[in-house]
N, C-alpha and C positions, 0 to 999 in steps of 0.2 A: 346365420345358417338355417332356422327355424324358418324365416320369410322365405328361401330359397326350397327348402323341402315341400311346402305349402304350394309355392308356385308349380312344382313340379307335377304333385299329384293332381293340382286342377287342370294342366294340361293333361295328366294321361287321363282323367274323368272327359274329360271335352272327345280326347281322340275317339276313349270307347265309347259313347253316346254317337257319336258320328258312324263310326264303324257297325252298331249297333242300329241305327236308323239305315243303312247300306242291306243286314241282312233282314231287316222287316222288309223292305220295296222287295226285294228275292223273290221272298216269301210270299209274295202275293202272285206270283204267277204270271205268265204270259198274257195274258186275257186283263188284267188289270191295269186300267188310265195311266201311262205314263206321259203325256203327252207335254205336263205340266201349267199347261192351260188350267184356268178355274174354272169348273162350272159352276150351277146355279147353286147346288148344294154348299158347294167351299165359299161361294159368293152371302147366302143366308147366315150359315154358321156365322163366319166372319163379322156379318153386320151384327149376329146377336151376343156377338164378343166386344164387341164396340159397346153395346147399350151397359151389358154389365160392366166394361170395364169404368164407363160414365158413373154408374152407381159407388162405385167401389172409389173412384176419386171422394165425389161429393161425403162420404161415410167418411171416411179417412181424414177427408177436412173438417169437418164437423167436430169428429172425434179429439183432432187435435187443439181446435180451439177449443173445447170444452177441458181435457186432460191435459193441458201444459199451459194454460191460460193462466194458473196457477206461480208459473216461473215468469212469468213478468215482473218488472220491478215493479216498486212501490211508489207513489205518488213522489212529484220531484222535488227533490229537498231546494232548491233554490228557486230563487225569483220568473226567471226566464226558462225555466223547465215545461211549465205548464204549455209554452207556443212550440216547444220540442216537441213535446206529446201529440200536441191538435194539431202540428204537420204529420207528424208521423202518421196519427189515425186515421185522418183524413185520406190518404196517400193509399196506406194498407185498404182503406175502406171501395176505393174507386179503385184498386185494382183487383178486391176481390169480387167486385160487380161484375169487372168487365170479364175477369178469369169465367165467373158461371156463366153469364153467358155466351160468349165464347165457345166455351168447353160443350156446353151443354147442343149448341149449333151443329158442331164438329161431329160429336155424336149423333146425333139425329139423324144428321144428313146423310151420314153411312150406313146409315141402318135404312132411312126411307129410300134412299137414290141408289140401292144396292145393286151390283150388276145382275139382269137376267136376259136370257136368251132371245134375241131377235129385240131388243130396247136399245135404241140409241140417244144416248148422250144429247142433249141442245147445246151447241159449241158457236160460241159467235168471238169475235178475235176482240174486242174492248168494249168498253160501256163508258165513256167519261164523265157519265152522271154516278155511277157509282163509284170511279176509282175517286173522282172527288168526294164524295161523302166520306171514305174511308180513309180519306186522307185527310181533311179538314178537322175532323170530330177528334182525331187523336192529339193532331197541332193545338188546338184551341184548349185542349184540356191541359198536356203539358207546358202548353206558355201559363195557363192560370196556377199549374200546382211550382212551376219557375220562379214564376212573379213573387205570390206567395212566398216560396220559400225568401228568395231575395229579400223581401219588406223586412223578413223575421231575424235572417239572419244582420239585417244593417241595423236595426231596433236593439239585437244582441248586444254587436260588438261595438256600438258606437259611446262612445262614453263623453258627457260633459263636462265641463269646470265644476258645476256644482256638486259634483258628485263626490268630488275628494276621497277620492277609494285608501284603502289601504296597500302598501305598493309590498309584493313578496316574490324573490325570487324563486323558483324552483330548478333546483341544480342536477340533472343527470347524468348518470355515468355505469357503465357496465358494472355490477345491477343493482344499484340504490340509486334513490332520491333525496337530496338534502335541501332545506327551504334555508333562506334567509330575509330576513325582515327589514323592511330601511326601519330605523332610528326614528329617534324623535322630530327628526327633518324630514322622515317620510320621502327621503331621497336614496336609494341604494348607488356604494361608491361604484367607481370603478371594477370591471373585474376583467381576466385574461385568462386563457389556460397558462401560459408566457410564464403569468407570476404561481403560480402552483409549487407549494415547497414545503415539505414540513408538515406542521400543524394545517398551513392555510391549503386546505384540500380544494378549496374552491376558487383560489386562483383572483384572491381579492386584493387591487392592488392598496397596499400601504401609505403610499405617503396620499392617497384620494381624503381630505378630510371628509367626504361624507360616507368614508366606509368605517370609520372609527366606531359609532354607535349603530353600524348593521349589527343585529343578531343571529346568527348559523345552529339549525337547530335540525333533528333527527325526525319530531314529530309536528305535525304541522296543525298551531290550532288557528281558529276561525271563530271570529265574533257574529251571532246573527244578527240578520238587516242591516250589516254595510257590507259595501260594496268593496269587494276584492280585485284588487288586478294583480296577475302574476302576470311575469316576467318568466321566460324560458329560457335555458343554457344547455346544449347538450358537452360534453367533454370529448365523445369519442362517436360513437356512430346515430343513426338516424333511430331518436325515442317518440312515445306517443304520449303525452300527459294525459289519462283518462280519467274524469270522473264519472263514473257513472251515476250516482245518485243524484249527482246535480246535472245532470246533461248538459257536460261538456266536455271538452274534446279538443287538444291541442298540438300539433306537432313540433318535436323539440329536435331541433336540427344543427349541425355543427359549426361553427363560425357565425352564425345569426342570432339573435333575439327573435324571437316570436310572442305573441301576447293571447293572451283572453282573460275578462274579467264577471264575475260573478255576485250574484247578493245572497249568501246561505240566507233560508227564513224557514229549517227544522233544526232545532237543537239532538245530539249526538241522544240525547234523554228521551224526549220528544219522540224521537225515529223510533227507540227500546222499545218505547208504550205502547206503541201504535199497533192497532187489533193485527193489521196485516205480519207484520213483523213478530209481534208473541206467537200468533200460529208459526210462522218461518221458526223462530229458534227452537221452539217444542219441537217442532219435528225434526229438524237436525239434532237435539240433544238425543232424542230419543234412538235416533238411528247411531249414533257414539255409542250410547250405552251399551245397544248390541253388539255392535263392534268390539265393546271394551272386554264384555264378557267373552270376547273370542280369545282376545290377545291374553288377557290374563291366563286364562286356562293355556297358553302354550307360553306360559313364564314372562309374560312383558308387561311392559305399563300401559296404565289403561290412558283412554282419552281423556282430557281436559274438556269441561263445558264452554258450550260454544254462546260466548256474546256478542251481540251484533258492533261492528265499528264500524265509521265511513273509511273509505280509502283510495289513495291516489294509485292508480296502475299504470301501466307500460302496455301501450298496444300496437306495439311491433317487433316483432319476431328480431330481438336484440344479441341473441346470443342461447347458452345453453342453461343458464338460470332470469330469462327473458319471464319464465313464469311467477320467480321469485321476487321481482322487481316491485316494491309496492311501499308503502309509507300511510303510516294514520292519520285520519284527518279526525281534527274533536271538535265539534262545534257547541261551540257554548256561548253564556250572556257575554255581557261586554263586559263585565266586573269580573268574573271568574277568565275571561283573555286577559284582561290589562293584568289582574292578578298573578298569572301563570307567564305572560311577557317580563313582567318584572323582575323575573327572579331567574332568567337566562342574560348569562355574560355573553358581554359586547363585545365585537372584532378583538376591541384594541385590548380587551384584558384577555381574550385569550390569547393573543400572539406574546402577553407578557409572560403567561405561565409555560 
């Protein structure tokens, strides 16, 4: 009802500025230019609204990479984060070249080549030396930042024999994530939504002997410097597996398997330390506190201090708690994984209990 009332009064605001523009031309009399034509004056003005408005982009941009340059993430927690980044800069970089100058042409030339009285336009119908230029220079840049990309992303996802990853499924479903781990055969069994019953929420079938020593777990940890491959399961509609921190990025689709795999090389510790991240949680603690002192004083509890943890997201618009959709990721040694692996029960003991 509120979006409806809003809507309202910016039409009747629109009608009276309209109606309101009707009696200023009135107002001006007989004798005043209605002709609608621009002359030289509306043609000046105009150009010298172009030049300022040129200034006012370039500030604007300026100002924003300098004041929000700050909410970028922090350097990439895994292995193949860093060739994420140097396409992405890369990419941002040649398109903010080409944007100033560009932008900066666009104005100029309406301000120099401004209409005045008794000046005619040089009008010739094509130039094939130019529409080539301006067609070549954009193909040859996009096939390089293509290519590129291509190299990076088959460098990603290619994985060797040698590599002997760790295999983990990650299991979606409107709106949690659950992970399961193959076993000591590093083989994950079987699974179906088909077999889904009970305890077995993820639809693992039973009699597969390499699902007996999967383990199904809530929080998903991660040993630094090996290499992970998950395994994707959606149960019900189209999910996104995102990590952010390690950039990557997976679509978890219904009836398919999908893959991506990863090498964490920052500890969950590590990341806590790091200069970037102790200013990020000071200043969110900080901004709680304020908070907290609000809510107290009208009878509530206050907030809880905020520490940083990595974590798996959902980036696609799943439903009505799509924003709650998320699961912890801890990355830690390899002793404190194996340690903290060892002491979560396997398939087959929990289908016993």
């Amino acid at each position: 009802m509120t979006v409806f009332l809003v809507i309202i009064i910016l039409a009747l605001l629109a009608v009276t500025g309209w109606q309101m523009s009707k009696i200023f031309d009135l107002s001006k009399g007989s004798r005043a230019e209605s002709s609608g034509i621009a002359n030289d004056k509306d043609n000046s003005q105009q150009a010298k609204l172009m030049l300022a408005f040129m200034v006012f982009i370039y500030v604007g941009m300026a100002y924003s990479f300098w004041h929000w340059s700050k909410l970028y993430l922090p350097e990439a927690a895994s292995e193949h984060g860093n060739q994420v980044d140097t396409l992405m800069f890369i990419t941002i970089g040649l398109i903010m070249v080409v944007q100033v100058i560009t932008q900066a042409l666009l104005h100029w030339f309406a301000y120099k080549y401004k209409g005045k009285k008794g000046q005619k336009a040089l009008f010739f119908a094509d130039n094939d030396k130019l529409e080539f230029i301006w067609t070549i220079i954009p193909v040859i840049t996009l096939a390089g930042l293509i290519i590129y990309g291509l190299f990076t992303w088959s460098d990603i996802m290619n994985i060797s024999e040698d590599d002997d990853p760790i295999v983990i499924e990650l299991y979606a479903k409107q709106f949690r994530w659950q992970a399961r781990y193959a076993g000591g055969d590093n083989t994950l069994g079987e699974a179906n939504v088909r077999f889904i019953e009970g305890v077995n929420t993820l639809g693992v079938n039973e009699s597969d002997p390499y699902a007996s020593d999967d383990k199904i777990t809530s929080v998903l940890h991660l040993p630094v410097g090996q290499k992970v491959l998950f395994k994707f399961r959606s149960q019900d509609v189209l999910h996104s597996a995102y990590f952010p921190h390690f950039r990557a990025q997976m679509n978890v689709v219904p009836g398919m398997i999908t893959q991506f795999a990863f090498t964490p090389d920052i500890t969950t510790e590590e990341m806590r330390a790091s200069d970037y991240m102790v200013d990020k949680v000071s200043t969110i603690n900080d901004i709680r506190k304020e908070n907290s002192a609000a809510l107290v004083a009208e009878g509530e509890m206050a907030l809880d201090s905020y520490e940083f943890d990595y974590f798996v997201l959902c980036n696609k618009i799943c439903g009505q708690a799509h924003y709650n959709m998320q699961m912890k990721i801890v990355v830690e040694t390899e002793e404190e994984y194996k340690a903290w692996l060892s002491e979560q029960d396997t398939f087959a003991k929990t289908m016993e209990k």
